[in-house]
C-alpha positions in Angstrom: 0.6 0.3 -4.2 -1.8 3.4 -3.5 -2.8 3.7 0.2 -6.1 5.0 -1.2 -9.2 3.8 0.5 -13.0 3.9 -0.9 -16.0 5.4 1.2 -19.7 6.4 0.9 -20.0 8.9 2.9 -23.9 10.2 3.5 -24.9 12.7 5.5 -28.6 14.3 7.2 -28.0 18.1 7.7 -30.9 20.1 9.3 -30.3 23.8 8.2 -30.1 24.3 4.0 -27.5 26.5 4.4 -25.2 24.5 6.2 -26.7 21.0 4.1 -25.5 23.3 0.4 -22.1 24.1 2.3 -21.6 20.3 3.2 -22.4 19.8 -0.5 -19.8 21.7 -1.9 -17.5 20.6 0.6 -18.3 16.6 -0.3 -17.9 17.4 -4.2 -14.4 18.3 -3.8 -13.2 15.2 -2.2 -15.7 12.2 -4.3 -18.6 11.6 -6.8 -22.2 12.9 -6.3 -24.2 9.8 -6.2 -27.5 11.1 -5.4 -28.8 13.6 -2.5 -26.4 13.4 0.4 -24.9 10.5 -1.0 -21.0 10.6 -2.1 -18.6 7.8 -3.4 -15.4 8.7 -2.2 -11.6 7.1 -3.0 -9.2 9.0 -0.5 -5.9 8.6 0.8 -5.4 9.0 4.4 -4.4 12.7 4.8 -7.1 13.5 2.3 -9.6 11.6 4.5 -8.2 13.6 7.5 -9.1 16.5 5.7 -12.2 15.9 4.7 -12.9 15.2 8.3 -11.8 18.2 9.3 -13.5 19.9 6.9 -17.3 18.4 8.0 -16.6 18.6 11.8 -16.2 22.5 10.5 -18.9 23.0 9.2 -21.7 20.8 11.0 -23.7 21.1 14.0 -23.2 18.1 16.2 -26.6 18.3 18.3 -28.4 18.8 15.3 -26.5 17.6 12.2 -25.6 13.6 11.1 -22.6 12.5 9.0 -21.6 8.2 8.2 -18.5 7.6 6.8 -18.3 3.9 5.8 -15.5 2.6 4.6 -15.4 0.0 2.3 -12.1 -1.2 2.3 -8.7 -0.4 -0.6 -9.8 1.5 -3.4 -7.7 -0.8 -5.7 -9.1 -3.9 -4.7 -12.9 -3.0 -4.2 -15.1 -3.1 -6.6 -18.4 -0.6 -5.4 -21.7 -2.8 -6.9 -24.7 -0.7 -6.7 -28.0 -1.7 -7.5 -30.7 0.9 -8.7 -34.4 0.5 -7.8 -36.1 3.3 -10.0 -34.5 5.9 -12.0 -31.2 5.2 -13.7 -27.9 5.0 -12.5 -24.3 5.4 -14.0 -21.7 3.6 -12.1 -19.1 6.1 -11.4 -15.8 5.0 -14.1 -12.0 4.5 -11.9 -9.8 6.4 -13.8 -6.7 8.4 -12.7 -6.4 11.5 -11.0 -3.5 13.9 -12.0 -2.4 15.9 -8.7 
């Protein structure tokens, strides 16, 4: 059973340079939802990392990251509900590492 977990992670970052840095940090570890929100299905190290990562690159007096968790990727189902312009549920399908 994968020890993967499933996260929306959203974030409030007050320079543009370091908001664009925390952007392409987020799209390597989940789906773009919409601005400075990401869907994200990690394992544990990977969520370490990505931790690591943001701490890096943030300002803590000035700069705002959530990480929810919303429980085993396997067993959640994410429901999102649009108000406005259209959205496409992100698709599970397999990663090859």
């Amino acid at each position: 059973m994968s020890d993967e977990r499933a996260y929306i992670v959203t974030y409030d970052i007050s320079s543009p340079r370091r908001w664009r840095q925390v952007f392409k940090t987020m799209r390597g570890f989940g789906e773009w939802l919409q601005l400075s929100v990401f869907q994200c299905r990690l394992s544990r190290r990977r969520r370490v990392e990505m931790e690591a990562r943001l701490r890096e690159l943030i300002k803590a007096g000035e700069d705002h990251v959530l990480v929810i968790d919303i429980g085993l990727a396997a067993k959640t189902d994410v429901a999102v509900m649009s108000i406005g312009k259209t959205f496409a549920a992100i698709k599970r399908q397999p990663v090859v590492i």
